[in-house]
Structures are given as C-alpha cells and as structure tokens.
BAPABA-363390 format. One record per residue: residue in three letters; x, y, z of N, C-alpha, C in turn. Coordinates in Angstrom, 3 decimals. Layout:
SITE residu     n_px     n_py     n_pz    ca_px    ca_py    ca_pz     c_px     c_py     c_pz
SITE    ala        X        Y        Z        X        Y        Z        X        Y        Z
...
***
This chain:
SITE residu     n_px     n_py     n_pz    ca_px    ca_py    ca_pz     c_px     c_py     c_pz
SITE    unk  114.874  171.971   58.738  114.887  171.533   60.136  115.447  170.124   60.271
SITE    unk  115.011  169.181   59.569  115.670  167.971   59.643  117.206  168.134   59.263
SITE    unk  117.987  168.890   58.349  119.239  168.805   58.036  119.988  169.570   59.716
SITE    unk  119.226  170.131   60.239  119.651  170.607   61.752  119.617  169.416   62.066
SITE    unk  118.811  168.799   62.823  118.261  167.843   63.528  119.192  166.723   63.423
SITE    unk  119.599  166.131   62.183  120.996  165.299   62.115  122.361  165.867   62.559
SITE    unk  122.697  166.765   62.109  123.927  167.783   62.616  123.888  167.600   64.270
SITE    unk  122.479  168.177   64.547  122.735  168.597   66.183  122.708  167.292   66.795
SITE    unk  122.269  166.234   66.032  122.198  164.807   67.032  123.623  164.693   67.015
SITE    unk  123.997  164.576   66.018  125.694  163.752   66.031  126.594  164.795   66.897
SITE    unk  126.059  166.269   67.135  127.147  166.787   67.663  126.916  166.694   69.548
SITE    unk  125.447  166.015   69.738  125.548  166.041   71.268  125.714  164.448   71.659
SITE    unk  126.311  163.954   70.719  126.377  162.198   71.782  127.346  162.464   72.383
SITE    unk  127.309  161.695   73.700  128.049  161.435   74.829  129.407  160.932   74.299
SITE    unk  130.478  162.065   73.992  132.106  161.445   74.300  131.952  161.693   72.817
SITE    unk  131.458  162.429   71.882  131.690  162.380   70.346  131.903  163.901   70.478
SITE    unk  133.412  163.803   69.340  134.004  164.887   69.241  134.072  165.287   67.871
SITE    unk  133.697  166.726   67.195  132.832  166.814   66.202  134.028  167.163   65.817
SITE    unk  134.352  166.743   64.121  135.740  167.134   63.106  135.706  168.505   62.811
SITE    unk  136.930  168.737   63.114  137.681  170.123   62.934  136.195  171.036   62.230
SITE    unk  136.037  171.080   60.796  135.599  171.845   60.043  134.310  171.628   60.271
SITE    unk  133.451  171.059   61.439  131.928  170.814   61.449  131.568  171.732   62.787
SITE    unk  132.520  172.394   63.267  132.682  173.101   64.492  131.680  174.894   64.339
SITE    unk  131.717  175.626   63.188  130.553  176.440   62.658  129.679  175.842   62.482
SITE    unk  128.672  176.617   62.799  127.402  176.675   62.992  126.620  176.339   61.407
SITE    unk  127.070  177.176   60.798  126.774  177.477   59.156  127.318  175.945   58.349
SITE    unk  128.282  175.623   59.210  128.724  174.589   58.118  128.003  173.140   58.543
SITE    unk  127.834  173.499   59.718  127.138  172.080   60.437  125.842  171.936   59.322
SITE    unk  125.134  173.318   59.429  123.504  173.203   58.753  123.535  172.698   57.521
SITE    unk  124.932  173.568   56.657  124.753  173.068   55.373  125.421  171.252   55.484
SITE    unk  126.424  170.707   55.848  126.585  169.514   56.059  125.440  168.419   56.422
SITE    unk  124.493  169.037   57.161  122.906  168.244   57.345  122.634  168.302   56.156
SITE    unk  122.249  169.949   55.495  121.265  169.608   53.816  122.070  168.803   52.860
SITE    unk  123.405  168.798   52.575  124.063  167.764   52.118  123.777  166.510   52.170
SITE    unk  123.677  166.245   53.155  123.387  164.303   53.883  121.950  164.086   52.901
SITE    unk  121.086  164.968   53.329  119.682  164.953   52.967  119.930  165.200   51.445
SITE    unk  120.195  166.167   50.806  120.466  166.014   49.619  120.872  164.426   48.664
SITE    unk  121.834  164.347   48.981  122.602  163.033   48.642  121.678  162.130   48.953
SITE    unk  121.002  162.004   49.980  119.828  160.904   50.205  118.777  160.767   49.308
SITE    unk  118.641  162.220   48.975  117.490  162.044   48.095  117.851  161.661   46.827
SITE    unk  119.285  162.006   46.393  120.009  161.635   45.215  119.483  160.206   44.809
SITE    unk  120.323  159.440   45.863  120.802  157.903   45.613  119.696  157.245   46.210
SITE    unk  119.103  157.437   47.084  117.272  156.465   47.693  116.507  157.257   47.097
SITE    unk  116.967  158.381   46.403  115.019  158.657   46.075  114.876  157.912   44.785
SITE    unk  115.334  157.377   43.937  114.865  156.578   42.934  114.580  154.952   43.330
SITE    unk  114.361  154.974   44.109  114.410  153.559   45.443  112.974  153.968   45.519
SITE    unk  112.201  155.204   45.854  110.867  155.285   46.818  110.121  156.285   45.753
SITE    unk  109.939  156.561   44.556  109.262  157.313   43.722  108.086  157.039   43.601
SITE    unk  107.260  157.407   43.974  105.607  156.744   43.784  105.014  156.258   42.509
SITE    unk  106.067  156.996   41.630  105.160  155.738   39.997  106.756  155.830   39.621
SITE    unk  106.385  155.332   38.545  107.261  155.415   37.070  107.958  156.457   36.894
SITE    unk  109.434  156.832   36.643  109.380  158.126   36.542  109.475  158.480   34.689
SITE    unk  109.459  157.287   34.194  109.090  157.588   32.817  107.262  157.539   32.007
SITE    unk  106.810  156.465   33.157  105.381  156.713   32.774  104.302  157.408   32.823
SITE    unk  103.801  157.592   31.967  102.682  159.143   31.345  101.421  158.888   32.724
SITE    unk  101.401  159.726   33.054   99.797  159.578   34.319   99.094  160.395   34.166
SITE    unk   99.424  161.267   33.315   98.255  162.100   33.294   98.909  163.411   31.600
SITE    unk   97.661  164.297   32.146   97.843  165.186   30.993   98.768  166.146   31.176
SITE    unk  100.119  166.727   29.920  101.304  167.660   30.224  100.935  168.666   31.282
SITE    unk  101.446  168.987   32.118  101.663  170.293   32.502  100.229  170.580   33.877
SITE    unk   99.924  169.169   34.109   98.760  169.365   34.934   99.081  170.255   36.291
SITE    unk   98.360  170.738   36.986   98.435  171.475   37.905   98.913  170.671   39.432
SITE    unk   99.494  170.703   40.304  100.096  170.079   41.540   98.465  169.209   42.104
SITE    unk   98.555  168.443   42.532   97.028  167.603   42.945   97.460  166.406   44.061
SITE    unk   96.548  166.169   45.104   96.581  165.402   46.121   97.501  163.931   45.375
SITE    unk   96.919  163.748   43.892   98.051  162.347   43.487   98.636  163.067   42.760
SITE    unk   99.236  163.993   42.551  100.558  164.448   41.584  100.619  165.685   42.146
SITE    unk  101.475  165.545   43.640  102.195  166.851   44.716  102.960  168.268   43.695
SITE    unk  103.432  167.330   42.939  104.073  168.319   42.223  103.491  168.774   40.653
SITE    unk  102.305  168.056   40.733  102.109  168.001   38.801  102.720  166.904   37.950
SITE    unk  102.403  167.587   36.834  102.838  166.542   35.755  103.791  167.593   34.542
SITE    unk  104.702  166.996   33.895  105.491  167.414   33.115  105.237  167.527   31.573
SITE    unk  106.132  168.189   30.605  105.649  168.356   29.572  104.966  167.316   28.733
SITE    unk  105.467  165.830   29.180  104.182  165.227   28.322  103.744  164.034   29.290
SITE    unk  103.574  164.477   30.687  102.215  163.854   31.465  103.252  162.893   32.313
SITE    unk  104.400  162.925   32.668  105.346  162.379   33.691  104.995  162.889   34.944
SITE    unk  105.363  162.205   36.111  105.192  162.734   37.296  106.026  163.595   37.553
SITE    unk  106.240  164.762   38.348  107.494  165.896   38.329  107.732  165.359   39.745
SITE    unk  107.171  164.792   40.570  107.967  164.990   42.180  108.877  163.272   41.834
SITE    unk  108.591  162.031   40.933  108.915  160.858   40.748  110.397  160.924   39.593
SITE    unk  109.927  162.349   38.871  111.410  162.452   38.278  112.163  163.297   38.653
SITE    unk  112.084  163.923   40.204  112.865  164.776   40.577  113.386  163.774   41.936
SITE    unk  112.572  162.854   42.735  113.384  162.047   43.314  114.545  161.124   42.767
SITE    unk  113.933  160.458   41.102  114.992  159.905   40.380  116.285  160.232   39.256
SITE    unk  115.990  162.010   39.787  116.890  162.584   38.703  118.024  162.703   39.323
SITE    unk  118.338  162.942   40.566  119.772  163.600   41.019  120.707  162.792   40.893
SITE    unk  120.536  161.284   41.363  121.890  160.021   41.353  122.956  160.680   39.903
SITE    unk  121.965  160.528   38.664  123.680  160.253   37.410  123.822  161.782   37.132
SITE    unk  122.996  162.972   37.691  123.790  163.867   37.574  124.970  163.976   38.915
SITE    unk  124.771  163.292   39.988  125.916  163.849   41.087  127.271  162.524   40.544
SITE    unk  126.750  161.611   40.287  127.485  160.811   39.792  128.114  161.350   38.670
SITE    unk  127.600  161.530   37.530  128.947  162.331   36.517  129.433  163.199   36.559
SITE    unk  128.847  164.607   37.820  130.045  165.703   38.477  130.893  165.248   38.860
SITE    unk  130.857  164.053   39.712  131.707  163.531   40.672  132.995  163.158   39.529
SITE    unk  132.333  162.447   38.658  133.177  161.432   38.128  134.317  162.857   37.259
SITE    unk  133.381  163.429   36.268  134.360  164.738   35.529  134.725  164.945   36.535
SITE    unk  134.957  165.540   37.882  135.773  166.207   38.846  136.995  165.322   39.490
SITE    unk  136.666  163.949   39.566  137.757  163.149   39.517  139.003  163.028   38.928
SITE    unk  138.191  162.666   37.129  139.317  162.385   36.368  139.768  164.095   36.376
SITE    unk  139.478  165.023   36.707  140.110  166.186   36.342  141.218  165.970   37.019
SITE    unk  140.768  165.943   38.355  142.009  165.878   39.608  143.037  164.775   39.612
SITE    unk  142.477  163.327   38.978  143.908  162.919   38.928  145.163  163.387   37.294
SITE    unk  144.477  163.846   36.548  145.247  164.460   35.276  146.071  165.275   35.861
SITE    unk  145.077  167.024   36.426  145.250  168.164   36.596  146.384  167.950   37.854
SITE    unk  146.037  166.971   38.782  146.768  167.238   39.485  148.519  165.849   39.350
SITE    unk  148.164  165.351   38.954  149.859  164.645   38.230  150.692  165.624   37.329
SITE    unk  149.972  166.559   36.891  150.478  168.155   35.813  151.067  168.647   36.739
SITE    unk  150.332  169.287   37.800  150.651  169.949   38.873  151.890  169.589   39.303
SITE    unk  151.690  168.760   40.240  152.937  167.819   40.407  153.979  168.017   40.276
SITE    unk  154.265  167.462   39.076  155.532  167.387   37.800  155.515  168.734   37.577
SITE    unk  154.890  169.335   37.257  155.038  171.121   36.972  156.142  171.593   38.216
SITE    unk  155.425  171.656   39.428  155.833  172.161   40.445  157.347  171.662   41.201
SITE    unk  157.396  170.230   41.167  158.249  169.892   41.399  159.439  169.410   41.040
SITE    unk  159.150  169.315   39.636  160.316  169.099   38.898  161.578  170.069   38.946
SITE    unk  161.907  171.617   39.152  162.718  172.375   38.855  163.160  172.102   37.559
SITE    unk  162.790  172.107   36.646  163.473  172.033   35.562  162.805  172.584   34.323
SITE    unk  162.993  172.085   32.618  162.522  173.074   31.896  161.157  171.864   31.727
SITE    unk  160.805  171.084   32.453  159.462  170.186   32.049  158.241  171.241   32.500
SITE    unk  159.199  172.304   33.824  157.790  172.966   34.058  157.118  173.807   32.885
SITE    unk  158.099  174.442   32.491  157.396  175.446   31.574  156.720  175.032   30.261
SITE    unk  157.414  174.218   29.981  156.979  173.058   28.904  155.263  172.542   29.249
SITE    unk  155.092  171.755   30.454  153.629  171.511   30.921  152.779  173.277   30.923
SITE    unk  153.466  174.228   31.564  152.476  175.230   31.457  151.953  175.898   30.310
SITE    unk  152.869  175.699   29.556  152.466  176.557   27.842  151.429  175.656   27.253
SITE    unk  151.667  174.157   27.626  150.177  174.020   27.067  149.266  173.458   27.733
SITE    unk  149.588  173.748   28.877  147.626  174.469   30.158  147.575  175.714   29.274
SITE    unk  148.534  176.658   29.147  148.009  178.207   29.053  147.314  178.128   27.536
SITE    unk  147.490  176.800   26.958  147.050  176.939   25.220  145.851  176.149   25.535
SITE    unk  145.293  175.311   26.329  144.070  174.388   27.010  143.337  175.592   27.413
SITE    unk  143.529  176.491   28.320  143.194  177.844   29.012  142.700  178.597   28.014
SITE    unk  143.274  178.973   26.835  142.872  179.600   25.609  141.926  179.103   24.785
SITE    unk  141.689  178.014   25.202  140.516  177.463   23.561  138.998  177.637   24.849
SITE    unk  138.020  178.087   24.174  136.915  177.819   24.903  136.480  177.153   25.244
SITE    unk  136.294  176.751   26.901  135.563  175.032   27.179  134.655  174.745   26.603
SITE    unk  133.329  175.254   26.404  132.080  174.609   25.830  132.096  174.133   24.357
SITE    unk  133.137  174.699   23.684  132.939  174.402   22.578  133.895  173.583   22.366
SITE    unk  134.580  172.774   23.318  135.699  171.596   23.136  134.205  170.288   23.209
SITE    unk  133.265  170.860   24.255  132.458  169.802   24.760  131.601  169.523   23.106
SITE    unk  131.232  170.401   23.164  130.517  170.511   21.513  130.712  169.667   20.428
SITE    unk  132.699  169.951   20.464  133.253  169.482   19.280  133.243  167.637   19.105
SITE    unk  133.465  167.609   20.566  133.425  166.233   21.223  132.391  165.770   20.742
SITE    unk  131.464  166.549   20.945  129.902  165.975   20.945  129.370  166.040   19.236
SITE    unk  129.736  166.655   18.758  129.520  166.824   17.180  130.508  165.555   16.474
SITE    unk  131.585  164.978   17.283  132.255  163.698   16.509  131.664  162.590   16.684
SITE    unk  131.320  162.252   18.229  131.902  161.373   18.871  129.945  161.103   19.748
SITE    unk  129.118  161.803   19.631  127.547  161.558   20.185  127.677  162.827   21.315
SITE    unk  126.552  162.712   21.728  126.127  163.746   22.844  126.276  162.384   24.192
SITE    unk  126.747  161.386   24.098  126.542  160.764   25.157  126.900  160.850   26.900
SITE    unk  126.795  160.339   27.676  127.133  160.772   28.719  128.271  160.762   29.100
SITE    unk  129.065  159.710   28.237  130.712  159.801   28.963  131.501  160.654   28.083
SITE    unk  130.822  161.545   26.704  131.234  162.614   25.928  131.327  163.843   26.856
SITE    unk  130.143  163.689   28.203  129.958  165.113   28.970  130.947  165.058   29.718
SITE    unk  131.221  163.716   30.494  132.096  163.692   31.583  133.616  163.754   31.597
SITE    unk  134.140  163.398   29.919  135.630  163.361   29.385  135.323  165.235   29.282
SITE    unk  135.021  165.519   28.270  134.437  166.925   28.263  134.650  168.178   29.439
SITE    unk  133.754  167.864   30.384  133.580  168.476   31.380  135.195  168.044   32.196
SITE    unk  135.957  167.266   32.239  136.752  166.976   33.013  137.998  167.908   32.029
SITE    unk  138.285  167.652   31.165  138.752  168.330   30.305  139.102  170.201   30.483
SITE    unk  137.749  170.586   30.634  137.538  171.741   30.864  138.505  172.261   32.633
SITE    unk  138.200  171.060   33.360  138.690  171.442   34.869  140.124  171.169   34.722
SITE    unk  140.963  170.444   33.432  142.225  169.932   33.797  143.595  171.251   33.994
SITE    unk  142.825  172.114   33.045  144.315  173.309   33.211  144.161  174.008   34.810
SITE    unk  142.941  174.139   34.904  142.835  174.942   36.510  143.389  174.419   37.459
SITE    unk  142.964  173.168   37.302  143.630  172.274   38.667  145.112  172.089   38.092
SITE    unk  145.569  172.085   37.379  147.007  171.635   37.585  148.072  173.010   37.904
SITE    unk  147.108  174.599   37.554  147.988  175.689   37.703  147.669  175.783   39.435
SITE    unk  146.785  175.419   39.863  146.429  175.426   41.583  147.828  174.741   42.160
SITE    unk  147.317  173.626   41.747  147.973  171.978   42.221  149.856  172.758   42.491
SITE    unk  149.924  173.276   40.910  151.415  173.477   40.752  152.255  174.733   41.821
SITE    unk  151.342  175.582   42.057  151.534  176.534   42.814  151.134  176.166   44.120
SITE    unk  150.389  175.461   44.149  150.645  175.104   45.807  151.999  174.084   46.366
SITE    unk  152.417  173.373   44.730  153.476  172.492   45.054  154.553  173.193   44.873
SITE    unk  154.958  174.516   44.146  155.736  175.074   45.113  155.679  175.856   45.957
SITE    unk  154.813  176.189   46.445  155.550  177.060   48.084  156.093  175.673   49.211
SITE    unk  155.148  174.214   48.925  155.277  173.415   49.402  156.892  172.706   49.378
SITE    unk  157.267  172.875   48.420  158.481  172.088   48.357  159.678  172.698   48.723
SITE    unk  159.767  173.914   49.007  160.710  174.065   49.512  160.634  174.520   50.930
SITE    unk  160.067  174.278   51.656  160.204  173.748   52.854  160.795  172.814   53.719
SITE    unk  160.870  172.496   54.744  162.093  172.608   55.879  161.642  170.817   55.576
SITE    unk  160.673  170.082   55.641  160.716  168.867   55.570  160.543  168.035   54.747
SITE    unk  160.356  169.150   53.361  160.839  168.455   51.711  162.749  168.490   51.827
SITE    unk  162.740  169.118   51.938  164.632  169.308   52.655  165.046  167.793   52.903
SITE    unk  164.683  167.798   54.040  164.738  166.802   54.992  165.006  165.428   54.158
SITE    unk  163.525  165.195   53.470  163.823  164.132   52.868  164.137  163.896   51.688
SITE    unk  164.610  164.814   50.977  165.560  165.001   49.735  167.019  164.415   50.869
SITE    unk  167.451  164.975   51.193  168.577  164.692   52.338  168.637  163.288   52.781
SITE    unk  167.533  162.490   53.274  167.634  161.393   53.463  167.271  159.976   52.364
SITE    unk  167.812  161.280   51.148  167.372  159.627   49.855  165.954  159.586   49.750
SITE    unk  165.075  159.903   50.232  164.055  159.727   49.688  163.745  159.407   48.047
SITE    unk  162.393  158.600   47.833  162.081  158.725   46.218  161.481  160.137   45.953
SITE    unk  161.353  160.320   44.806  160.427  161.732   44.041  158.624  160.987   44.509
SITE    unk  158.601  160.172   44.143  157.552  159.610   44.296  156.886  159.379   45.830
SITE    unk  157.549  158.874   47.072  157.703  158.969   48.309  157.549  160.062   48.383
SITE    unk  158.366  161.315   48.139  157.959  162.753   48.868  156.628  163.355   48.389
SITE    unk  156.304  163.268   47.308  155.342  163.708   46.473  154.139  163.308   47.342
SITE    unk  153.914  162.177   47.442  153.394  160.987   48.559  153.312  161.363   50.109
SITE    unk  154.111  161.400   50.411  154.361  161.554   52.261  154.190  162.944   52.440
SITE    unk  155.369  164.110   51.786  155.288  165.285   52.010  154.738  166.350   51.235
SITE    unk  154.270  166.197   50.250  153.894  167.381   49.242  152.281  167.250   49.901
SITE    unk  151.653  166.033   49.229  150.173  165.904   49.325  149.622  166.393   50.253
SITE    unk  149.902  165.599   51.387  149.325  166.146   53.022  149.322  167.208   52.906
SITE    unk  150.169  168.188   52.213  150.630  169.523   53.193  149.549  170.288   52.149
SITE    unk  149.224  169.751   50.814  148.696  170.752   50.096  147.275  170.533   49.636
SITE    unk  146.943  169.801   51.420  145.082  169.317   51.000  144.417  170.507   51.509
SITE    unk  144.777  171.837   52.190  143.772  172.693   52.323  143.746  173.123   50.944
SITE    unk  144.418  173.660   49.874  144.357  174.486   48.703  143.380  172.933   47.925
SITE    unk  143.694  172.199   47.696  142.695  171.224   47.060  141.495  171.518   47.541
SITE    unk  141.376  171.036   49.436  139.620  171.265   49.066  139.168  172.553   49.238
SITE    unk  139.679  173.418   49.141  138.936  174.882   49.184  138.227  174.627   47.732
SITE    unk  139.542  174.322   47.070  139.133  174.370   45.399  138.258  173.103   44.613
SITE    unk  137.999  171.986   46.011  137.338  171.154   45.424  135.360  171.537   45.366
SITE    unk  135.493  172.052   46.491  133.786  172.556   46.050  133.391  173.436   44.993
SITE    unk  133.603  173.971   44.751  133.646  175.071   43.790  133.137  174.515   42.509
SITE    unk  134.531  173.351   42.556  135.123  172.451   40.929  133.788  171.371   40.458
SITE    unk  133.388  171.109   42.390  132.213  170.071   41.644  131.085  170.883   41.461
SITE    unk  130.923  171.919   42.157  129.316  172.621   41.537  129.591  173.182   40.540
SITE    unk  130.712  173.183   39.711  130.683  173.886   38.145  130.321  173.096   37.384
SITE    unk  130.847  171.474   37.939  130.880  170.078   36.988  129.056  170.104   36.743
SITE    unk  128.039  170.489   38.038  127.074  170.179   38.036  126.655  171.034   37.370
SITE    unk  126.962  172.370   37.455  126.109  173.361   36.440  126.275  173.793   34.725
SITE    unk  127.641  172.772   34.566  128.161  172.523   33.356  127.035  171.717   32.658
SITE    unk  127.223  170.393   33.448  126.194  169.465   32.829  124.863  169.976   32.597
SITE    unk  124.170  170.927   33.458  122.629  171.446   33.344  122.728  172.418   32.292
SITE    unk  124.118  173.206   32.349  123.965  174.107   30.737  124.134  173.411   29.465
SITE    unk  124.995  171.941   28.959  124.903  171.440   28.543  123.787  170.912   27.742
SITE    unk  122.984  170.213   28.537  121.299  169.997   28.346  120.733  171.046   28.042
SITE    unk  121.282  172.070   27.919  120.377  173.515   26.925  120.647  173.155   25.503
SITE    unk  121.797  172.272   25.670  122.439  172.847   23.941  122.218  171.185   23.610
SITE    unk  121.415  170.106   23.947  121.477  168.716   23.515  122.545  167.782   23.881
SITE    unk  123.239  168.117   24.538  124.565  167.206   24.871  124.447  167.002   26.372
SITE    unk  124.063  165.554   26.694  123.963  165.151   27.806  123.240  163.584   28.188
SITE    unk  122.263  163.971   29.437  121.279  162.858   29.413  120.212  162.739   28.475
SITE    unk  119.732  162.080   27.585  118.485  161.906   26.548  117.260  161.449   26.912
SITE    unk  116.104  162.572   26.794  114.698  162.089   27.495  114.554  160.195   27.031
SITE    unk  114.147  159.349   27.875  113.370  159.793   28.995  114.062  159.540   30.071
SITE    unk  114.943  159.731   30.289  116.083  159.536   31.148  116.050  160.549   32.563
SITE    unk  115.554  160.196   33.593  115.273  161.573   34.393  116.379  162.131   35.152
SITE    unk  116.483  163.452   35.150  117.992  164.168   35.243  116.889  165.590   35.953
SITE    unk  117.803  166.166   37.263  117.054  167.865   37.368  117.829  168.913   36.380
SITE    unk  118.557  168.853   35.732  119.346  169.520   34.527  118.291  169.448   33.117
SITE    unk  118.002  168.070   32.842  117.243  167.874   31.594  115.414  168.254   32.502
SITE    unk  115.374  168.316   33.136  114.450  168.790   33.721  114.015  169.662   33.524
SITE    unk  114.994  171.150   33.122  114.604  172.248   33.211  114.537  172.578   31.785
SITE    unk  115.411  171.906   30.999  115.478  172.190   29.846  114.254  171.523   29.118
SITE    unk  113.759  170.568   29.240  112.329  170.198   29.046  110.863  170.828   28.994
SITE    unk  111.143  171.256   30.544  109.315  171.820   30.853  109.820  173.567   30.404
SITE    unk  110.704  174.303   30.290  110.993  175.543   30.626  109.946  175.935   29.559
SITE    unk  109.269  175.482   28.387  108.281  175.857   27.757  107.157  176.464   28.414
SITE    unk  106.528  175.440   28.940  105.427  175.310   30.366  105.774  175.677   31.421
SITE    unk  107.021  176.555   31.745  106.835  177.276   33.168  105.337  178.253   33.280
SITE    unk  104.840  178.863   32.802  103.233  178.627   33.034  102.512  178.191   33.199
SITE    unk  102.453  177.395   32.659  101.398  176.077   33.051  101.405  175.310   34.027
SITE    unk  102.742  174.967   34.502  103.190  174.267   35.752  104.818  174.700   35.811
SITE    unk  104.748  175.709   36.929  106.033  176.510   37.433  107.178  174.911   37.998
SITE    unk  106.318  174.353   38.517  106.468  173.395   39.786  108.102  172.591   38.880
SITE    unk  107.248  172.082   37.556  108.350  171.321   36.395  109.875  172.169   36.268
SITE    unk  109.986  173.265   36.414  111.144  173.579   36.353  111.518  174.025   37.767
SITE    unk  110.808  174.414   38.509  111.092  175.152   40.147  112.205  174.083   40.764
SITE    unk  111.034  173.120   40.800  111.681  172.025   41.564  112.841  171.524   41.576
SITE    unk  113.411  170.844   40.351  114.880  170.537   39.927  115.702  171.655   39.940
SITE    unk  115.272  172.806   39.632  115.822  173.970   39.749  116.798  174.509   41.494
SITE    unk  115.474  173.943   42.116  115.720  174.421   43.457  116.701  173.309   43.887
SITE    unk  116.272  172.108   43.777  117.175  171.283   44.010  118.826  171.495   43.477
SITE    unk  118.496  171.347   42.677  120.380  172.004   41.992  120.828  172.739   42.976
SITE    unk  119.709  174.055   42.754  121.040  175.353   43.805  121.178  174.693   45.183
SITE    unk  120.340  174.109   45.773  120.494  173.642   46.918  121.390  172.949   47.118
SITE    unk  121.917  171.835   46.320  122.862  170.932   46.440  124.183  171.948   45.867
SITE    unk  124.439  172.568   45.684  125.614  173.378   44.903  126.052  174.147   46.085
SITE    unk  125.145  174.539   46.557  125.598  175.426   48.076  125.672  174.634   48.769
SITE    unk  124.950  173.953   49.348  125.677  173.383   50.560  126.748  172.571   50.163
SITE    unk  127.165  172.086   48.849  128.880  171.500   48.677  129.610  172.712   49.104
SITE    unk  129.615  173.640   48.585  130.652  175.005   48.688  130.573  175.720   49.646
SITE    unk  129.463  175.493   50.692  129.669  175.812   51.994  130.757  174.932   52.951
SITE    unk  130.236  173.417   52.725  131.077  172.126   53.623  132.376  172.459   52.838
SITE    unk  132.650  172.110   51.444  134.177  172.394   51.448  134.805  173.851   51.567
SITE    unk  134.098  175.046   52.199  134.900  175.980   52.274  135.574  176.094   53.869
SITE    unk  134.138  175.083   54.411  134.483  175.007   55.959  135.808  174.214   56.278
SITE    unk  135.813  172.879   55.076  136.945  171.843   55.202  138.449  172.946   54.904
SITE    unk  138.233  173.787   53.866  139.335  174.311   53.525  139.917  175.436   54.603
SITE    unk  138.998  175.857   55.398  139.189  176.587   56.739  139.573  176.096   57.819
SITE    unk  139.267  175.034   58.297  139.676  174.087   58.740  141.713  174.014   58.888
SITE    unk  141.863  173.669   57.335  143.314  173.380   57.151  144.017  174.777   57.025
SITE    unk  143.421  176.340   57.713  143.680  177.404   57.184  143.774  178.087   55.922
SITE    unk  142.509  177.910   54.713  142.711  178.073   53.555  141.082  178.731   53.629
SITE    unk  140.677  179.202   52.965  139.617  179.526   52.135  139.377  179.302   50.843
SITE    unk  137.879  179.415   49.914  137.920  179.171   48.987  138.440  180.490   48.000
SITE    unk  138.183  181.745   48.460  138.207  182.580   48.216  139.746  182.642   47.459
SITE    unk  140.651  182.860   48.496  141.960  182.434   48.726  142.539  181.497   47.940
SITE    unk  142.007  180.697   47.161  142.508  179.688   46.424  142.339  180.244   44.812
SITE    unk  140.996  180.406   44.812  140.240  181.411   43.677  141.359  182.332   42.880
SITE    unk  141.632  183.039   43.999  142.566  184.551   43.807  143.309  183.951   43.587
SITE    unk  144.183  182.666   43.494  145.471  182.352   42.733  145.547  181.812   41.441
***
C-alpha cells in the first residue's frame, strides 16, 4: 500500500505530467515497491535497531516483541541484517551490470558498425566467451585470485559481456542503416559523433528492455554464488549470504531465510517490471529483446 501511495501522490499533483512508461497501472505499483525497496537498501543500515553483527541472543530464536524477526544461526538479529544487507548486494549488481555494458556494449558497437571483417573477428570470440561456462569462469577467478568481492563483480560482469554486445550489435545494425545514419555519413560526420548522436538514442529501447533482466541475473548470480563460497564473507550482512547461512535452521526459524529471500524476489521483479515498462515505452519489450 505505501509503494501505491507514493506512485498515486506523484501522479495527482497539480500540472505534473507522469513519464511516458509510468502511465500503466502495473508499472506505476511496481515503480513505488522499487523506491521502497532501494530505501530500504541504502537507509535501512542507517535505522537497524542493534548491531547487525552483534550476538543478542540464542541461534535460531523464535520471532519475539525484541527480535520481530528472530535471531540467526549464531544469535544475530535477522530483521537488523536484513535492513543492512541489501546496499553492497544492489551495489555490486549494479556495478557487474555496468562494467558489462560499457565492454559489451563498445563490442557491440564496433561489431555492428564497422562493415568490415572486425565484425566477425569480435563475434567468434563472444561465440568462444558464449561457449565456456559462466560459473565456472567465476570459480576459476575465485580459485586464483580470492573469493573477494570485486572477484564477483569482474566475474559476474564477464559473464554479461558476450550477451550484451550480440544485443548491442544487432540492434546497431538495423540502426545504421537508416535514413539519418545516411544523412550524417553524408555530412562528414565522425564514427564517433554518429555512434554518439545517432546510433545510441535510437537503440535505448533494446538496451533497457534488456537492462532489467541483466541486473536481476547480476543479483541472483551473486546469491548463487554465496552457495558455493565466493562472495560476501560472514559477518558481513548480505540477503544472498543470508540464505546461505541460516538455510540449515529453516526449522527452527523459517523467518532467517524467508525474509532475505522475499526481499530478493521482490526487488528482482519490480526491476523487470519498471524496465519492461521503460522498454515499452520506446516500443520494445523485454520479451522481444530476449528472442534475439
């Protein structure tokens, strides 16, 4: 109700005209749980009622007037490390989904627009990146080099770089040969200028259809990750290492894994709801992007 309640305020002020893709109903709601999500991300480790590393009680205690949610496998608060867990997991989706997109998509690019033999050259080895199994690049990483966090996020970005650049590349050509890549090939333009002025603009619905998607994989990458030791390191509070922690004691206290649990899917959908709305918006779907 509150993720309504923000949506519907901003969409009835006097003389405020709501952006293209906030115009459904469905996307408005999920765009509220978003806001709220993210809030709880980045302020809830701001307002946690204890410690979220200090012991208060005994593992796995039952939900109680001072511990709403219980206590965790060895006597942590579960509602104090689920307000302070979300920030460095949305932060290192974000970040792997970044560096993917500026790699994947400079591949793209140059793939697409070059006409020449650089394209095929860049695609044979996406299609040989495409061939090796992601998790076990993350692994290998992680078996040299530590399980650390910027091992997950090179890793995980890694994994997104061939997808996005075979998207990127195929959307840059249907894009380029069009009537106002023409144009400014014709008027001297740079490669760099058109790429810039005319390619990008034209090929931000196929990006964000494909950008929600890209970051709730980044997020559910990282939470499968933390199955296998490669990630955040207790006592570090994360809803990914969360689950992988108490999942012993889902008997004892459901609450220790529910919670972060629920939180995840929650935040994963409403990204891939808002960017499917954004990608509809520019006439694209996610669906539609998928299938290419």
């Amino acid at each position: 109700m509150q993720a309504v309640a923000v949506t519907e305020a901003i969409r009835h002020r006097k003389g405020f005209r709501l952006p293209r893709f906030l115009r459904r109903k469905s996307v408005r709601v999920a765009f509220g749980v978003l806001v709220v999500m993210l809030l709880v991300a980045f302020a809830g480790p701001f307002v946690t009622p204890r410690s979220p590393t200090a012991l208060v009680g005994p593992p796995f205690a039952d939900p109680s007037g001072a511990f709403p949610l219980g206590t965790d496998y060895i006597g942590e608060d579960v509602l104090s490390r689920c307000l302070a867990g979300g920030s460095l997991l949305v932060l290192y989706a974000a970040l792997a989904t970044a560096i993917a997109y500026i790699i994947g998509g400079a591949v793209g690019l140059l793939a697409g627009y070059s006409r020449s033999v650089i394209d095929p050259i860049l695609m044979r080895i996406v299609d040989l990146l495409l061939a090796f199994p992601a998790i076990f690049l993350v692994l290998i990483l992680a078996a040299r080099y530590g399980s650390g966090a910027d091992i997950v996020i090179i890793g995980i970005a890694f994994i997104h770089i061939p997808l996005i650049a075979r998207i990127i590349r195929t959307a840059t050509l249907e894009t380029s040969v069009r009537g106002y890549v023409e144009a400014a090939l014709a008027r001297g333009d740079s490669t760099v200028a058109i790429l810039y002025r005319e390619i990008l603009p034209n090929i931000a619905g196929p990006l964000s259809a494909d950008a929600g998607p890209r970051l709730t994989t980044s997020i559910l990458l990282i939470a499968a990750l933390n199955f296998l030791g490669v990630g955040l390191a207790p006592p570090a509070p994360s809803w990914a290492g969360m689950i992988n922690e108490n999942i012993g004691g889902i008997a004892l206290n459901p609450w220790a894994v529910v919670a972060p649990a629920v939180l995840i899917a929650v935040l994963t959908v409403s990204i891939n709801v808002v960017a499917d709305g954004i990608a509809r918006s520019f006439g694209h779907s996610t669906e539609e992007v998928i299938r290419r």
